[in-house]
Every structure is written in structure tokens, then in C-alpha cells.
N, C-alpha and C positions, 0 to 999 in steps of 0.2 A: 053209359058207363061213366064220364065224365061227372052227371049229377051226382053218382054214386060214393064217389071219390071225393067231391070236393069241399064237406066237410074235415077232409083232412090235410086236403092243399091249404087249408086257411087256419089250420092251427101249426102252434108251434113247434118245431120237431128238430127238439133239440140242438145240437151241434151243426145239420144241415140247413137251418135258417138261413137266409139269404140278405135277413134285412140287417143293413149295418147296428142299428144297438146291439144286434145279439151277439152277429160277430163280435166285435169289440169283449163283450162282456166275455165271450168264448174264449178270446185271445189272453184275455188279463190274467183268465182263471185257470186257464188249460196248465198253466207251470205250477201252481201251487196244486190243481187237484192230481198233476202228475206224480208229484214228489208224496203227495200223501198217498194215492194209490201202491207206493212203491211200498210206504212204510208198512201199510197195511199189511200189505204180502209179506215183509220180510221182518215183520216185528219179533219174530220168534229168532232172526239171525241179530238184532239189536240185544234182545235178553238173553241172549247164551254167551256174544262178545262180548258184552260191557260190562259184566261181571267178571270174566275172564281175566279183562285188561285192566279192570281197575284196582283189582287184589292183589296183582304185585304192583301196580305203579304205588299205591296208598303206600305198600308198606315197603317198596322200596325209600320214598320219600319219608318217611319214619325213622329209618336206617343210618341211610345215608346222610339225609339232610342234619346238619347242625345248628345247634344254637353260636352266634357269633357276636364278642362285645368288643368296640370298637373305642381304642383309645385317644381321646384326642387332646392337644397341644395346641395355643396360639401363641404366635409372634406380632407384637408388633412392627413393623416398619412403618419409621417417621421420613414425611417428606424430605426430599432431596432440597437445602436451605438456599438452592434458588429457584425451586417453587414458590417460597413464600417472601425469599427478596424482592425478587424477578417475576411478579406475576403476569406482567402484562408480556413477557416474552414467547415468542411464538416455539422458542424450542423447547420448552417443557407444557408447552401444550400435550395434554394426552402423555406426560411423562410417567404420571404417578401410576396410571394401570398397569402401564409397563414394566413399572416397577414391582410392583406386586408382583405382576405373572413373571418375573425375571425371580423372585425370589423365593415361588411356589416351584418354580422349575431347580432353583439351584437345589433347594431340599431333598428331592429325588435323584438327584445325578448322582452318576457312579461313583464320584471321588468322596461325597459324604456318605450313601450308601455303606460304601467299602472301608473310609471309618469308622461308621456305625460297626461294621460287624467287626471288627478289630477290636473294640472295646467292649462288645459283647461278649466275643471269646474269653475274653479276661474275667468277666464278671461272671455272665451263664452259660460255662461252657456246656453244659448237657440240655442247653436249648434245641428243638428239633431244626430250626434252621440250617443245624452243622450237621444232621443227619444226608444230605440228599449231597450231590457232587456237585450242584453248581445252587450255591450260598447265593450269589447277586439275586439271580434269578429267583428264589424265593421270598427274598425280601423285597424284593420289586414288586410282586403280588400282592403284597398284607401295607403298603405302604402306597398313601396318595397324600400332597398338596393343594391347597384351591386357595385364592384369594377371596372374602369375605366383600361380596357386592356393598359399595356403599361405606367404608372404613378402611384404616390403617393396616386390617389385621389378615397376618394369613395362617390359615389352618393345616395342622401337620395330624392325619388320621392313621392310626395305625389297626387293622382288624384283624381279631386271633379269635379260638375257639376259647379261650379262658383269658382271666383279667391282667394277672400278672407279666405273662411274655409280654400282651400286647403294651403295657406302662412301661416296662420295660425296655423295648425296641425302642419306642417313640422318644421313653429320658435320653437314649442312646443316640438317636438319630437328631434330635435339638440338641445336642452337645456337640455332634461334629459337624453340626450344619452352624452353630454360631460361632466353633474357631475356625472353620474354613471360610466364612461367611467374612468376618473379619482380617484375616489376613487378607484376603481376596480384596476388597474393602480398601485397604489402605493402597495395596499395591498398585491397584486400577488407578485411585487418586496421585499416586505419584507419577504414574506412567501417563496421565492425562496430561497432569503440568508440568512434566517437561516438553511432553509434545508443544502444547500451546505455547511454552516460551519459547520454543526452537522455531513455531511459526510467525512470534509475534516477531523476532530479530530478522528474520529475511525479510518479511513486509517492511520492516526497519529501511532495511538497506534496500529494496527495491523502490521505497519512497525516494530517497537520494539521488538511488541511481536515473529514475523518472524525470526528477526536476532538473538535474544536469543535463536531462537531452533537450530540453525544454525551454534552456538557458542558451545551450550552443548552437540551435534551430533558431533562435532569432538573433542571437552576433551575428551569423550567418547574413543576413539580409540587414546590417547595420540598425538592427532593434535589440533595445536588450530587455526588452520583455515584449509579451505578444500582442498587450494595449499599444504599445510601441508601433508594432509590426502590422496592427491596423490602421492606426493613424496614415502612416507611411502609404498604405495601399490604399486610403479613399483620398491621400493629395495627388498619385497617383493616377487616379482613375477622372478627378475635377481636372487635373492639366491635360489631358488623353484625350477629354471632349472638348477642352482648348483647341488644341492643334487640330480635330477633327473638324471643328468649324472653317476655322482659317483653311483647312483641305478642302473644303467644301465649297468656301468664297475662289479658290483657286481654278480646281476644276473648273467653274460657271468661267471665269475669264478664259480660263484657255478655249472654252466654249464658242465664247464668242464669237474670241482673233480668230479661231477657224474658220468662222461663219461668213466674217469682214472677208480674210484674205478670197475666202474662195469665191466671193463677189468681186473681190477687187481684180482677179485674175482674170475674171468671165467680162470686166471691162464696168463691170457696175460702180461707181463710185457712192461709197456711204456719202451717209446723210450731213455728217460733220466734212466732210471731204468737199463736197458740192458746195456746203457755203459757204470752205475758204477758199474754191475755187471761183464765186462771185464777188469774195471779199478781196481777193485777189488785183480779179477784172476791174473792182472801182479804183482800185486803186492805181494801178496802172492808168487809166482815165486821168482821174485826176493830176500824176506826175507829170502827164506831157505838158513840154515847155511852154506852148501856146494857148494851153489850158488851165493850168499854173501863171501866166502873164493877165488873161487877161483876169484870170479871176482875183490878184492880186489888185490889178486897176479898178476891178469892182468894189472890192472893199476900198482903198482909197475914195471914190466916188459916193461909196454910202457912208465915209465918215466923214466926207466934205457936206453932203446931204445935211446930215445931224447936226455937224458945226453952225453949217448956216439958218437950219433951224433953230437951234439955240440963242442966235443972236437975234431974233425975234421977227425976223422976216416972215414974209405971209406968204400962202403959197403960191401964189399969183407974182412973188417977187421973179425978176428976170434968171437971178445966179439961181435958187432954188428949180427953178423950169427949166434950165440947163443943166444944172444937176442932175434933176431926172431924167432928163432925155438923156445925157449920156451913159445913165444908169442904164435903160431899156435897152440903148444901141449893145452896151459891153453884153449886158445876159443873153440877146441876141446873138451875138456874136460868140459867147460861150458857151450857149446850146451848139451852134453848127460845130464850134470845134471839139465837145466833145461828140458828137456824132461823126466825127472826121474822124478822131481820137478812135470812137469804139469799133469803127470798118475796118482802121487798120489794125486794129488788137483781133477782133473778129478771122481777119485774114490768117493771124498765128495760133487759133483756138486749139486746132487741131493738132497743133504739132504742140504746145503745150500741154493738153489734155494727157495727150500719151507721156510725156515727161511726168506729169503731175502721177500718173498710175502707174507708174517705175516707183518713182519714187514712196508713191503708198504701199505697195508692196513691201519694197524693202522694207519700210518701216513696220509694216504689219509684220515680216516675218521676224522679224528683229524682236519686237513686244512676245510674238508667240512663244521663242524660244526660252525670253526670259520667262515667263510664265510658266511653261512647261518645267524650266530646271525650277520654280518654286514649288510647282506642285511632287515634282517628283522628290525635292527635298522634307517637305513636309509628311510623303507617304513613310519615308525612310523614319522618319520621326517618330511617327504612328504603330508603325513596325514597332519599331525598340520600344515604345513606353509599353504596348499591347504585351509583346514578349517579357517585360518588367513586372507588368500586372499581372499575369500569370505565374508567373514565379513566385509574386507575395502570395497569390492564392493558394495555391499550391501548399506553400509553406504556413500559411493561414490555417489548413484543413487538418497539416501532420500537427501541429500545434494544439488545434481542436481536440483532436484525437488523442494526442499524448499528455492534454489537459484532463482528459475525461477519464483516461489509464489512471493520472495520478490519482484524481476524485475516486478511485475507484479500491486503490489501494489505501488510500488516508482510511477509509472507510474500514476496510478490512483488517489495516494495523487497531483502530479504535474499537475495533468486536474484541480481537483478538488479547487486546490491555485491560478490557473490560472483562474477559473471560478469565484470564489471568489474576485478576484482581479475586473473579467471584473463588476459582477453586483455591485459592488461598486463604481464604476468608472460610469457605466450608473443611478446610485441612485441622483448624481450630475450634471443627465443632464438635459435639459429642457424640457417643455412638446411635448410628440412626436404628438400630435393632434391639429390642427390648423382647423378655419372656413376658406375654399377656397372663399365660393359664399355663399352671406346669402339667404334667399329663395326667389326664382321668380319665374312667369311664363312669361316661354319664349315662342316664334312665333312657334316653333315646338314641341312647351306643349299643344298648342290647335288641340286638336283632331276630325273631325267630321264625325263620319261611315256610317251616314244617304247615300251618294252616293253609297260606296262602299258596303253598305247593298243591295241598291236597284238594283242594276247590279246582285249582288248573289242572289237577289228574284226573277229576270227576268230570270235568266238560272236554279234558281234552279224549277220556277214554271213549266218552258218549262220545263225539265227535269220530272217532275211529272206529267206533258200532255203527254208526249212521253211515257211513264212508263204505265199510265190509259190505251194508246192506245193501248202497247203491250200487256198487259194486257188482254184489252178486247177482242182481236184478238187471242190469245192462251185460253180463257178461249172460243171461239166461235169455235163448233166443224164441222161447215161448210167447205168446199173447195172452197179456192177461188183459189187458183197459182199451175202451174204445180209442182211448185217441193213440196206444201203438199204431191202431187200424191205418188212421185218416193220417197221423204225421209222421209214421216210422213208416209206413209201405204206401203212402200215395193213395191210398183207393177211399171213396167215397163213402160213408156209412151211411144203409139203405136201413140199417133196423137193426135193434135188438131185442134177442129173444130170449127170457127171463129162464133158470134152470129147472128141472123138472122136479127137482129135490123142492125147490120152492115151494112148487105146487102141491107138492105131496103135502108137503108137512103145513099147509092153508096159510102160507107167507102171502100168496097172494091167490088172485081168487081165478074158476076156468075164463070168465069173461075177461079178465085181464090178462091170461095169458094167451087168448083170440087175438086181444087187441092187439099184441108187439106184430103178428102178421097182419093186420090189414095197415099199419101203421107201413108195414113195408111194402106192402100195395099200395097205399098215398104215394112212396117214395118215389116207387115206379114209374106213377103217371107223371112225373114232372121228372125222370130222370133221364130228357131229351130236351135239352136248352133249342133246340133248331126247332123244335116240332113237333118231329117223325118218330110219333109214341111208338115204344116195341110192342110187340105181339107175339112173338116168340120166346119164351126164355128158356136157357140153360143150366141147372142149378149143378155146383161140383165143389169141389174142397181140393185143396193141393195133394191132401193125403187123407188115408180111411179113418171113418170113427172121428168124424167132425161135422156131422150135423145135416148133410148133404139133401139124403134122404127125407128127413122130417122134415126139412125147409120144402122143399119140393112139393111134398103132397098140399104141408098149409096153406103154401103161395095157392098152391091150385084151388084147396078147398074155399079159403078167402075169395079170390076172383070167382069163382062161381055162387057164392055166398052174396056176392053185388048182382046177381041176376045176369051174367054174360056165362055164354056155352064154353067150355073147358075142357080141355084133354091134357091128360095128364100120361104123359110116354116114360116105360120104364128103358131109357137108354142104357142102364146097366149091367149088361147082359154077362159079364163076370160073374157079378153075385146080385140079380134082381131080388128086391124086397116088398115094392107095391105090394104084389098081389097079396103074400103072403097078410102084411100088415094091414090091409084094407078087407082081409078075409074074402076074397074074393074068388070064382072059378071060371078062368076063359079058356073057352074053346080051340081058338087061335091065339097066336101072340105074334109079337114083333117079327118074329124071322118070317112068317107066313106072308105077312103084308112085305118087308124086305124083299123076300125073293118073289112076290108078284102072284103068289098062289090063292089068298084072298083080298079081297078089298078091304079099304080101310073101315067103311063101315059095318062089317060083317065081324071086324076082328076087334072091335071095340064092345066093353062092356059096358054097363051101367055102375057108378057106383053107390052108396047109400046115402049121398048128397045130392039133391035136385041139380041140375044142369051139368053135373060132373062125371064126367066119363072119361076110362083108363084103358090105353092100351099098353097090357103087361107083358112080361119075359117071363122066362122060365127054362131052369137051365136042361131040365129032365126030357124038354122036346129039342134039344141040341142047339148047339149054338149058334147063333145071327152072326159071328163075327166073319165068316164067310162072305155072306153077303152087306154087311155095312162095313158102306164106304161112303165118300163125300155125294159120289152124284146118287145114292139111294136114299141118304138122309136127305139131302136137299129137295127130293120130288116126294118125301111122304110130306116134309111141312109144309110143302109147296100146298099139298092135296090134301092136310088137315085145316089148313089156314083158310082154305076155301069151304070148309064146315064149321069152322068152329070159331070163337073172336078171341080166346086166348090158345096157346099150346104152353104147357110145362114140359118141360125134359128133363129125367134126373138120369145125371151117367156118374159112370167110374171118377175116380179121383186123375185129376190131370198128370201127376205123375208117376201114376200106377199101369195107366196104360194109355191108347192112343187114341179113344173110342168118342175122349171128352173132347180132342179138337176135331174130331171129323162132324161131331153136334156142334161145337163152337161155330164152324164154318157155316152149317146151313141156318141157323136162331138168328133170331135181331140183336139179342144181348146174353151177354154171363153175368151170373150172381154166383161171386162165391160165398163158401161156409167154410166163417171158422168158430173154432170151439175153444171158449176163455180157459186158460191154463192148459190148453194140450196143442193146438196147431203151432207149426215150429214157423217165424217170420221169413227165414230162410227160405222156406218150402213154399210159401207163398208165393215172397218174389220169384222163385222159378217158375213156378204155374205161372204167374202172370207173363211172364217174358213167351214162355212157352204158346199161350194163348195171341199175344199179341204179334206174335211170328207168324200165325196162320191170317193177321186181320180181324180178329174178333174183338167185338164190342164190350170190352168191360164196365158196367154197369154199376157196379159196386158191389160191397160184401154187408155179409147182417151175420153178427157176433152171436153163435149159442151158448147155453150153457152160462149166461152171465146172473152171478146169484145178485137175487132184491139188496142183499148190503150193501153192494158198489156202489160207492156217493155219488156215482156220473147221472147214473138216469133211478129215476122212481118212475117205477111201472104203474103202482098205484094214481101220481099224480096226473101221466102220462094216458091212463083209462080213463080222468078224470076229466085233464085239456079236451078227451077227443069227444064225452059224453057231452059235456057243456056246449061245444060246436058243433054236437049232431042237430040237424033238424028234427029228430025225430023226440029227442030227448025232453025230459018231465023236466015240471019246474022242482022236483024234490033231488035229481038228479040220476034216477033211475031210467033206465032203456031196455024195452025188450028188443032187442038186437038177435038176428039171427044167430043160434050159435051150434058150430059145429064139431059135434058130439062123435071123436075118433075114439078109439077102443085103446087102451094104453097096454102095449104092448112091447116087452122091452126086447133090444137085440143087441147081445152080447158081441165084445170084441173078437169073441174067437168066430163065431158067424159074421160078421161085416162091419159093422161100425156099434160103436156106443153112444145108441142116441133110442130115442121114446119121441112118440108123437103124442 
């Protein structure tokens, strides 16, 4: 079975392709051949609307629409003359545009408006302007201003259905727009300059008032200006670090005497202390009387020495060696006594000592005190100059500040002199509004939209024909295109099967219309992504007279046409049609094998296809519905499946009765039928809800009754992909292909469905 099929596993088939180019291509195209399919169907609702619609819009726009000429007026406005004094000034930057759009706006406003039509009343009172109750408002409508990009000029359009009112209106409206313009004009310049001179005299007077705080803030601190007032602060701040030094030389002494005293108290004597404490000692030595005597007689002795040297004696002379000797005896002798001298001074060391450190004391405390009242006078010092120098600063910064107020003000009096100056100067200039163009209608003031109306009626009507048609086409819940099938109801398209009128009339040929059935036997064998090929099928329709029946026999007749055994069950025991359509005569039928009275192969026929055999119904030997139900259906496929490698079942429509879920339940899969232009979408998605409430495998649906026009599939091309990929196929591209030859026999809707095999 598998080889049998797989010529058409490997061609392409259509829509159900798997491999991404097709997809894609599928996807791009599916919106554009939808919208076409739609037109197709409802081009007959496009040519009855858009004629409809377009015969009164044409000729409404005919009617209604008017020819309209447009009056128009320019003014000049010449720049404001400190544009062109004053360019480089930043406040008529961007003045001039403003000026324009200020003077396209004054045109329109109600107070010229409302002149205008004041003097129109005078002149044309049976203008229709005065027909309607609110006059502004009409002339507000026929009346626009615009400045002219790029020039002095602004344009004043007036548009009316004739030439006269509109020149009219417009002389009208430039006449009380240039005496309103100009009083306006003068008055704003007067009202400027006095402003500006009422601000230039306070600036006046707050310069004064400025410099007088400015004057009385440095008397204040005995400066009479604020050069002054600095000087004064950095002699200030140079004698501050004076004193801070001399503070600083202070402190370190009183550092010291601290240091001294409280060694002198612990009994330590400094280092200047200890050596008038020795210088003391010698000297005491030396005073004593017999230290003092002898060392007196010493010198006498060395100046007798020297005399008598002088007088030229040798030293060998007698008085000279007496001399000496009495010399050595007295230094002898002056050594012990000062060594007598210092035992007895030694003996009072101690009680001196202690004197001597009284007395340093005192004297240390005495130097510390003064020292301390110098530093603490000099802090006081510091103090006061610090608190002085803060004061100037202080007064330094409000000075600053009220130096920078006045700079600020100077500035603003010299705008304000300067401004003064200028609107005075422009007060003597001449009128900056001049007439460019008095009012005409010019060749591109007559306007007429009658054409270009009627082109927008032509596409807008076709566009509301198109609109009705889609319309009507989404509000109709029919199937007519395969891809309703696959993208309005979800279900897979297994095939489609070309209409029988086709074939009739040799649209297309009987081998090509075999093929749309074995194309949906290809379908089949790969319509189990897991695997687990079906072997049972179910063929049904939501509702009757959709193809059911004819799918059913072809699937069969196709599958047994690839060389596998086939049974083909007429499950629709309401109104059975196999037999009748296959011309056939059984003995038994379904209810017999149902209620277990014969076997299943006793009650099966042959039919006039090789390996095809039908077990039929028939209502005239009473009805099965007694007997089928779930566990009877599920033990005859049970017990066909084990004869035979396919089983067909065609039952009733899913919701006509209840016959098609109880076949749902026992088959591997459901295929449904629907029929192009007659199955209603609705009706589907119940069957299918209905179906999948029991568990059943839906399998997918194949579209009958779809005519060779439809631009989605060519059958022809479709017979062609599957000849080319046959193995069996010639190279001229002809194939004798089995073909099976059913009897065309029609069955009317009032008997059961409308369908032909």
C-alpha cells in the first residue's frame, strides 16, 4: 500500500505541503486570492451597487457642487524701522513673521469683519450675506488672511459663487481693515511710549536711590567709597597677622616659664640657674679675706718679679730667685686657702641652694604672670581687629551686591533711553501699511470641483460596491473557497473534488476527475504525523446533500483501485443509497450482521470493482437502529478490520441524527463533506464540536462540488503534477491508470442528498 501511494506523498498538493517555500508562498497569496475569490462570487453585487450609487452621487455633485471665484487683495507691511535700524538686536529677531501673522489675523477679526459689513449694508444692501440672522458668521466663511512665505505682503481672499460680491466684500474688508489697522497703529505706539518713559524715570530714580545706599554703607565704616573700604580691610587684615605673630611669640614664652617653674618647684634647677649658682660659688671663694690677702701679695710679687726682670737681672740673680720662691710659697698657700674657703662655703651649700630656689621661683612666677597678662592682652587684640575685619567684610559683600544692583540697573535705565529713543524716532515714520493689489479675480481664483468631485464619486462609489460585497460575503455563512475550509473552521484540507457539471460539459476529463480521489487517498496516508496510519474511515457532512455519500464510495473505490481489500458499510441506515447507486442486490444487510443473525462474510457482497466489497442497508428490511449502538459498531470494525486493510463507512449527517457518532466512536478517523456554495460554516463547526465531544479523530474535510474556475486549484494541472510523479507514467505523459467506471447516477434533494458519483 505504501508503494502504491507514494507517488503522491512526493508531489505537491497544494495548500497541504509541508515544506516551508510553499508555505510562505501559501501565506503571501492566501489574502489576495481570498479577496479575489470573494469578488468573484459577488461581482454581480459590485455591478448592481455601483451603478446605483454612483448615479445620484455624479449627479448630486453636478447640482450641488458650484463653480467658485475667489477675490483676492494684497497689503503690504513694511518692517517695523527697528528691524532695519536695530538689526543686530535680539528682540526683533523673528519680529517680522509675527508681524505678518499679527496683521493676517487683525484682517479677520470681528471689529473689521463687523466694519466691513457696516459699509456693505450702505453700498449692497441686497447682498445675500444679510439674508441669513447671523451676518459675522457668514462672512467669516467667504473670508481668509495668509502672509505670503518669503515677503512683505499679506494676502486678504475673499471666495463667492460670482465675481462682483466677492470684489466687493474684499474693497470692503481692506478699507476697514486699513482705518482700523491705523488708528490701532498709532494708539499702540503712544501707549508704548509712555510706558517706556514711565519706566525709563523709575530706573531713573532707583539708580540714585542705589548709589546713595552705596555711599552711606561705606561712611558707615569710615570709607567714603568701597576702593576706600577695601584698602581699610586689607590694612586691617596685614596688622591682624601682626599681632597674631607677637601672640604666637607669647604663648611659646609663657610655654616655657611653665616648663622652668615646674622644674624649679620639683627642685631641678635650670641650666642658666646652675651656672650663676657656680658663678656665685667662685665668687664667694675669691671674697674671702685671706684669699683676697694673699692673692693681693701675689700680684705685688709678680710685679716685683717683672720689675726686677726689667732691670736686667739674670735669672740666677739672688732678688729674682727670691722673688720666685715667694711667688710659689704665696700660690701655695692660696691654693689651701681657697680650698679652706670652698669647705666652708660647701658646709652652707645646702641651705643656699634652697634660698637660691625660693628665690627662682619667685622670680619665675613673677616673669610668668607678666607673660600671661601679655598674651592675654594681645588675644583681646586679636579679638577686636578679627571682629573689625569681619565687619569690613561683611560690609565689603552688601557693597558688592549693591554695586552689582546698581550695574544692573544703569543697564536697564540705558535699554530703556535707548528704546525711548527708538519709538520716537519710529513715531516720525510713515505709514508702514500700503495697498500692493486692489481686489481681483484672478485665472487661478476660479475654481471648479464639479470634475474632481466626480472622479471621488467614481472611486468612492466603487469602493462602497466593493465594501457591500465584502460585506455580503462575510455576513454569508456558506462555504464557498478552500481556504474558508482550512482558515475559518480549523480543519485540514484532505482534497478537492472538481463539480459534476464540469465533467459533464468536458471541462475536465473522467481521469481527472479519479484523480481529486486518489489525491485524497495520498492525503490520507500521511494524515497521521505520529505514525499510526488509519484503517478505518468515516465519511459524513454536518448536514444532508453535501457530498457524503459520493466521497464515501470513491475513497473506497480509489483504495481498492491501489490493490488493498475494501469494505465499503452503508452506515446510513435513515436513508441508505450504496446499494441502490452501485446497482447492486444483497441478500443480507447491516442489521442482519448488527443483531448477530449472519456473519459478516455471508452478508457482504461483491461489487463491480476488483477487491471491493459492500456491506448495504436497506430500509424495506427494517431498521438497524435498534440494534446500532457503540459496542455493535465497534465489534463489526473490530471483525471487518481483521478481513479486510481498509473499512469505509458512510453514515447520516452528524446533525441529523446520532448514528454518525456512534461510527465516530468505533473508525480511526472522520472525513468530512462539504459542498462549495451550499454547506453552512456554522453547521460544520457543530458537527465538529459534536464529533470531538465523543473523541473522534478528525481527519480532515475534501470540498465537493468545487467548479474548474476557482483560481485556488487546477485539476487539470493537478492530474498533471500526479502523472509526471507516477512511476508508471510515459514520457509523452499519458498513463493507463486504473479507472473506475461508476454509473452516473443522480440523487435528488427530495431523496437524500444532491450529489452524483
Amino acid at each position: 500500500m505504501r508503494n502504491d501511494i507514494q507517488p503522491y506523498q512526493d508531489q505537491p498538493l497544494d495548500v497541504y505541503s509541508d515544506s516551508p517555500e510553499t508555505s510562505e508562498q501559501a501565506e503571501s497569496g492566501a489574502s489576495l486570492l481570498r479577496y479575489l475569490d470573494i469578488l468573484r462570487r459577488r461581482w454581480l453585487t459590485v455591478v448592481l451597487v455601483w451603478p446605483l450609487a454612483l448615479v445620484p452621487a455624479v449627479a448630486g455633485v453636478w447640482l450641488l457642487a458650484k463653480v467658485t471665484y475667489t477675490a483676492t487683495t494684497q497689503i503690504e507691511v513694511r518692517p517695523n524701522p527697528g528691524f532695519i535700524l536695530y538689526p543686530s538686536d535680539d528682540r526683533y529677531v523673528g519680529s517680522l513673521d509675527g508681524m505678518l501673522n499679527t496683521q493676517a489675523h487683525l484682517m479677520t477679526s470681528q471689529g473689521v469683519l463687523n466694519a466691513a459689513l457696516a459699509n456693505l449694508k450702505l453700498k449692497n444692501p441686497a447682498l445675500d450675506l444679510f439674508d441669513v440672522a447671523d451676518s459675522l458668521a457668514a462672512i467669516r466663511q467667504v473670508v481668509s488672511a495668509h502672509p505670503i512665505r518669503g515677503s512683505h505682503i499679506v494676502q486678504l481672499e475673499v471666495e463667492r459663487p460670482d465675481e462682483e460680491s466677492g470684489k466687493a466684500i474684499a474693497q470692503a474688508v481692506l478699507d476697514a481693515y486699513l482705518s482700523i489697522s491705523e488708528a490701532a497703529e498709532q494708539q499702540k505706539d503712544e501707549n508704548t511710549l509712555r510706558e517706556v518713559k514711565a519706566l525709563r524715570e523709575k530706573l531713573s530714580a532707583d539708580v540714585q536711590n542705589k548709589r546713595g545706599q552705596i555711599t552711606a554703607r561705606a561712611l558707615l565704616h569710615n570709607a567714603n567709597s568701597p576702593q576706600v573700604l577695601a584698602l581699610l580691610q586689607q590694612s586691617k587684615q596685614q596688622y591682624s597677622e601682626t599681632i597674631r605673630q607677637e601672640l604666637d611669640a607669647a604663648k611659646a614664652v609663657v610655654v616655657r616659664l611653665e616648663q622652668d617653674l615646674k622644674k624649679a618647684r620639683e627642685g631641678v634647677m635650670p641650666e642658666n640657674a646652675q651656672e650663676d649658682t657656680l658663678a656665685a660659688l667662685s665668687q664667694a671663694i675669691e671674697n674671702d679675706p685671706m684669699v683676697r690677702s694673699l692673692q693681693q701679695q701675689l700680684v705685688a710679687k709678680t710685679e716685683e718679679l717683672a720689675r726686677l726682670r726689667q732691670v736686667g737681672l739674670t735669672e740666677a740673680a739672688k732678688q729674682i730667685v727670691e722673688a720666685r720662691s715667694a711667688i710659689d710659697e704665696l700660690k701655695a698657700e692660696l691654693a689651701k686657702e681657697r680650698i679652706r674657703a670652698a669647705e666652708e662655703i660647701e658646709k652652707t651649700r645646702e641651705a643656699m641652694s634652697r634660698r637660691m630656689v625660693g628665690l627662682l621661683v619667685g622670680r619665675l612666677e613673677n616673669q610668668l604672670d607678666r607673660a600671661r597678662g601679655v598674651e592675654a592682652g594681645l588675644q583681646r587684640i586679636v579679638t577686636e581687629i578679627q571682629k573689625e575685619i569681619d565687619d569690613l567684610g561683611r560690609a565689603s559683600v552688601e557693597l558688592q551686591n549693591l554695586q552689582r544692583e546698581l550695574e544692573t540697573l544703569e543697564k536697564e535705565f540705558e535699554v530703556a533711553n535707548q528704546r525711548v529713543q527708538e519709538l520716537e524716532t519710529e513715531r516720525r515714520r510713515p505709514s508702514r501699511i500700503l495697498v500692493a493689489s486692489e481686489p481681483e479675480v484672478r485665472p487661478d481664483g476660479v475654481k471648479d470641483k464639479r470634475v474632481k468631485l466626480s472622479l471621488a464619486a467614481v472611486f468612492g462609489t466603487l469602493f462602497f460596491a466593493l465594501a457591500a460585497a465584502f460585506l455580503k460575503d462575510y455576513l454569508d455563512p456558506r462555504v464557498h473557497a478552500p481556504q474558508q475550509v482550512e482558515s475559518g473552521l480549523g480543519l485540514r484540507l484532505l482534497g478537492l473534488v472538481p463539480s459534476l457539471k464540469d465533467l459533464k460539459e468536458g471541462r475536465i476529463t473522467e481521469g481527472e476527475f479519479a484523480e481529486s480521489y486518489r489525491l485524497v487517498r495520498a492525503c490520507l496516508s500521511v494524515a497521521a504525523p505520529n505514525g499510526s496510519q488509519p484503517k478505518s474511515f468515516l465519511t459524513t457532512s454536518a448536514q444532508a446533500c453535501e457530498g457524503k455519500t459520493s466521497l464515501a464510495i470513491s475513497l473506497a473505490a480509489s483504495l481498492a483501485e491501489a490493490g488493498n481489500r475494501v469494505l465499503l458499510i452503508d452506515g446510513d441506515i435513515q436513508g441508505p443509497q450504496v446499494e441502490r447507486v452501485l446497482k447492486l442486490k444483497a441478500v443480507y444487510t447491516l442489521k442482519d450482521v448488527l443483531a448477530g443473525d449472519v456473519s459478516l462474510a455471508q452478508a457482504v457482497v461483491n461489487s463491480n470493482l476488483q477487491h471491493l466489497e459492500v456491506l448495504a442497508a436497506r430500509l424495506d428490511s427494517g431498521s438497524a437502529r435498534g440494534v446500532l449502538n457503540t459496542r455493535t459498531a465497534v465489534r463489526l470494525i473490530k471483525q471487518a478490520m481483521e478481513q479486510y486493510d481498509y473499512v469505509v463507512v458512510d453514515s447520516p449527517p452528524t446533525l441529523g441524527a446520532a448514528d454518525a457518532v456512534v461510527w465516530a466512536e468505533a473508525v480511526d478517523g472522520v472525513i468530512l463533506s462539504s459542498f462549495a456554495g451550499q454547506s453552512n460554516s456554522h453547521a460544520i463547526k457543530m458537527a465538529c464540536q459534536r464529533l470531538r465531544s465523543v473523541g473522534a479523530r478528525i481527519l480532515g474535510a475534501v470540498m465537493c462540488n468545487l467548479s474548474i474556475r476557482e483560481g485556488y486549484y487546477s485539476f487539470s494541472t493537478s492530474g498533471m503534477s500526479a502523472r509526471s510523479a507516477h512511476p508508471d507514467a510515459s514520457r509523452n505523459g499519458s498513463r493507463s491508470a486504473p479507472h473506475v467506471q461508476l454509473p452516473v447516477v443522480e440523487i435528488h434533494p427530495s431523496e437524500s442528498e444532491s450529489e452524483t458519483v
